[in-house]
Structure formats: C-alpha cells, structure tokens
C-alpha positions as CSV (number, residue, x, y, z in Angstrom):
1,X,113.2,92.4,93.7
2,X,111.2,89.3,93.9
3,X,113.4,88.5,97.2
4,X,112.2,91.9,98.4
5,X,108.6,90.5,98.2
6,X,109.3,87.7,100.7
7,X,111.3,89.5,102.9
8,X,109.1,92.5,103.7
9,X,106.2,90.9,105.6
10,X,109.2,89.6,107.9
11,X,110.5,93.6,108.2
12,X,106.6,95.0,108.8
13,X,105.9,93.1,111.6
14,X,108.6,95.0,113.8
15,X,107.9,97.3,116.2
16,X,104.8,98.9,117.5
17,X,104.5,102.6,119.1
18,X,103.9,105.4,117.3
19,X,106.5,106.8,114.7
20,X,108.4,109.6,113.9
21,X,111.2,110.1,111.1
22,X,114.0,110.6,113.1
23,X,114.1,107.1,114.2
24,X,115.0,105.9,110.8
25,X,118.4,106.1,108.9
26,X,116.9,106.6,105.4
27,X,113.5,108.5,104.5
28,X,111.5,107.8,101.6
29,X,108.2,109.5,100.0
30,X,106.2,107.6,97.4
31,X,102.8,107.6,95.4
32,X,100.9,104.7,95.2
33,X,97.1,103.0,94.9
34,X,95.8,101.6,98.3
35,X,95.0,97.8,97.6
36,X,94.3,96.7,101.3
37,X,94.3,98.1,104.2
38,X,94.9,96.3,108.0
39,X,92.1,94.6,109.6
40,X,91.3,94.6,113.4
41,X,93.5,96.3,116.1
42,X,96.2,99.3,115.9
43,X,99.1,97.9,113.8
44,X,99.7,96.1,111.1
45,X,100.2,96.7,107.6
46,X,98.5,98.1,104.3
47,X,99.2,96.9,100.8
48,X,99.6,99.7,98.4
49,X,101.3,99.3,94.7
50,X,104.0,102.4,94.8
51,X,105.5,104.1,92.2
52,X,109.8,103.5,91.9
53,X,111.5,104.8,94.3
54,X,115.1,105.3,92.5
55,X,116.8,106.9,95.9
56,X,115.6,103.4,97.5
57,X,119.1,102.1,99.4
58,X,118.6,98.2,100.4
59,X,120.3,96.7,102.7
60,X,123.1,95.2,100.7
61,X,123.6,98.9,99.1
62,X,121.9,98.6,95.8
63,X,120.0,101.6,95.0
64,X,116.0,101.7,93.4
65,X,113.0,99.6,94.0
66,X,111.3,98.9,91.4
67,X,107.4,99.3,91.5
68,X,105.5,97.0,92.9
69,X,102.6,96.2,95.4
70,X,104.5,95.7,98.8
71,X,103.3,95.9,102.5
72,X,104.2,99.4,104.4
73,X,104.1,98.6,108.6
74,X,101.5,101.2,110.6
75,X,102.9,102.0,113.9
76,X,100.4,104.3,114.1
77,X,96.7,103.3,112.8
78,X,96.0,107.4,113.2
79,X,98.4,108.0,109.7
80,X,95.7,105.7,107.7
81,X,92.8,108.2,109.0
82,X,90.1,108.9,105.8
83,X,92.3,106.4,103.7
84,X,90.3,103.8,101.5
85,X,91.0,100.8,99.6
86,X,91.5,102.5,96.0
87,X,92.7,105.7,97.1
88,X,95.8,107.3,95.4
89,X,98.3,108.3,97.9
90,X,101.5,109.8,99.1
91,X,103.2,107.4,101.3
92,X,106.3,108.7,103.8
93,X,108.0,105.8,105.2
94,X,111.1,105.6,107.4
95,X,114.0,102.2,107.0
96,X,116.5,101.9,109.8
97,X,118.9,98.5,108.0
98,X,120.8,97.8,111.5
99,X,120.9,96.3,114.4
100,X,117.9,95.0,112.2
101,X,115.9,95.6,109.3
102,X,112.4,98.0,110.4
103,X,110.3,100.0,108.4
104,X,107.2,102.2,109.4
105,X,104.9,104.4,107.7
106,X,105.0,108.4,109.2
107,X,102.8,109.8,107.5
108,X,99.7,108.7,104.4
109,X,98.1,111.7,102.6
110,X,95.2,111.0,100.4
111,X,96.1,112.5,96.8
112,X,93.0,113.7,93.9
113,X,91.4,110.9,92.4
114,X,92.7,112.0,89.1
115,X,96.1,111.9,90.0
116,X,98.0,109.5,87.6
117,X,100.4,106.7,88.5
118,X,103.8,106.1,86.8
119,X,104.9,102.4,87.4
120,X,107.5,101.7,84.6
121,X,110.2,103.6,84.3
122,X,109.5,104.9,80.3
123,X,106.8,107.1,82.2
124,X,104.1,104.5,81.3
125,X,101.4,106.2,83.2
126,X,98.5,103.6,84.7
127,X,95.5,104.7,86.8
C-alpha cells in the first residue's frame, strides 16, 4: 500500500476533459473526509482520506485498498462544486489499468456532517 502512495500522484496527473464512467474499466464509490482540495485552474487533484474499498482491483490483480489519505484526479472542477476542506463525502471514481494506468473522479456528493467514518477494518469508526 505504501507503493500505492507514490505511485498515485504519477496516475492523477493524466488526462484532462471532462469524465464520464464508461471510460473506465473498473468503477468505485467511497466515503471519505476532504483534506485538500486543488488550487488555481480546472484540473488537478483533491486529497481526501477514504474509507477501504475491499472491491479495489490494482493493477497487478490484488484486490482491497486499504484506507488511507490518497489524491483522486478532477477532470472536471464542476464535480468539486459546494465541496470544502473537512467535508464528509461520497467519492465515485473511475480506473482504466491499460494501455496505461488513469483514474478520474465522476462524481463528489457532499454527505451530513454527522456521518461517521469507518477506517480500520474492525469497524473502528473515526470522525
């Protein structure tokens, strides 16, 4: 997972446009905490700190990603619309592994405030 980490910012840099699910072999929904979101121009990427996502399928074939505060690419800076740093919310992100690793955020909904967070896998909720 650590490797994950370093190779991400390498796979959110790709592309540009806006983005729509069918363009991606695997589909993934999430819950997470906002940490940081892009500065400047269109683009980019936010930090959030997700939730496991046990249907995860990397690129070598091993399945689940643990939780962790990762970068999610924005095609589209419209999908981060009313979205705040500290804001719970339900991520929808797309993964196409060939000809080349890409990832893109389709959609960011902005959950209640007193939604709670599971991070570890013993259902250890955090806010």
């Amino acid at each position: 997972m650590v490797l994950c980490l370093f190779c991400l910012p390498a796979v959110v840099g790709c592309g540009g446009g806006k983005v729509d699910s069918t363009e991606y072999e695997h589909v993934y929904t999430v819950r997470g905490r906002v940490l940081q979101l892009p500065g400047g121009a269109a683009g980019g990427s936010f930090v959030a700190h997700h939730e496991p996502i046990p249907e995860y399928i990397s690129i070598s074939g091993d399945r689940g990603m643990q939780a962790m505060a990762m970068p999610f690419a924005v095609h589209d800076a419209a999908v981060l619309d009313g979205v705040a740093v500290g804001d719970i919310v339900e991520i929808v992100f797309g993964e196409t592994h060939r000809p080349k690793v890409r990832q893109g955020v389709i959609s960011v909904k902005v959950l209640p405030a007193d939604s709670k967070l599971t991070f570890e896998k013993e259902s250890a909720e955090l806010d």
